[in-house]
C-alpha positions in Angstrom: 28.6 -20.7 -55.5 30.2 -18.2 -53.8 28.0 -15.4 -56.1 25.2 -16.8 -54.7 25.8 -16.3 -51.2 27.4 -13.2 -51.7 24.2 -12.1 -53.2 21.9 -13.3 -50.8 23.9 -11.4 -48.3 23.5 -8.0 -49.8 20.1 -8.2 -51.3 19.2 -9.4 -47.0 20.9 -6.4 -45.8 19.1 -4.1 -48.4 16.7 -1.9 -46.9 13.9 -1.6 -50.1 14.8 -5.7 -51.4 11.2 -7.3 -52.3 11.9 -10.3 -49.9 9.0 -12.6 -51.6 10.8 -12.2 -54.7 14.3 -12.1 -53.1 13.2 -15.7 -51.8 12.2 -17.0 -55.3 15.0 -15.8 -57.6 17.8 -17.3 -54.9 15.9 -20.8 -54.7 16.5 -20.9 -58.2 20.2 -21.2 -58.4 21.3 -22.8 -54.7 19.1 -25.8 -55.2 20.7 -27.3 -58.3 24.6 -26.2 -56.3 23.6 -27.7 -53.0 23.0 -30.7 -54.8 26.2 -30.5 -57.0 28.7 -29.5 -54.3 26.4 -33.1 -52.0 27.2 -35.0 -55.2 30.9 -34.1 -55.4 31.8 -34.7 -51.5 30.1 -37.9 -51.3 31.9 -39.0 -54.1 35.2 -37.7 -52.8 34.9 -38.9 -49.4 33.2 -42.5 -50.5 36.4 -43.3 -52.8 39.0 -41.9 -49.8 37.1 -44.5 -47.4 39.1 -47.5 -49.4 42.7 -46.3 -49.0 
């Protein structure tokens, strides 16, 4: 996950990045994460809320 942003942060500071397809080729992999990383808090933090 951390690749991700990392590339999002130097292909935004780029001066000749293609932003359209900058846009399309980082939806790609952050969608599927963001849902993962949603998945795995909600599980941790729904089974700490009985102890």
């Amino acid at each position: 996950m951390g690749a991700s942003f990392l590339l999002i942060l130097i292909t935004s500071v780029h001066p000749n990045a293609k932003k359209a397809e900058i846009k399309d080729l980082i939806s790609v992999p952050i969608t599927p994460q963001v849902t993962l990383l949603s998945f795995a808090l909600g599980f941790y933090f729904g089974n700490n809320k009985e102890n």
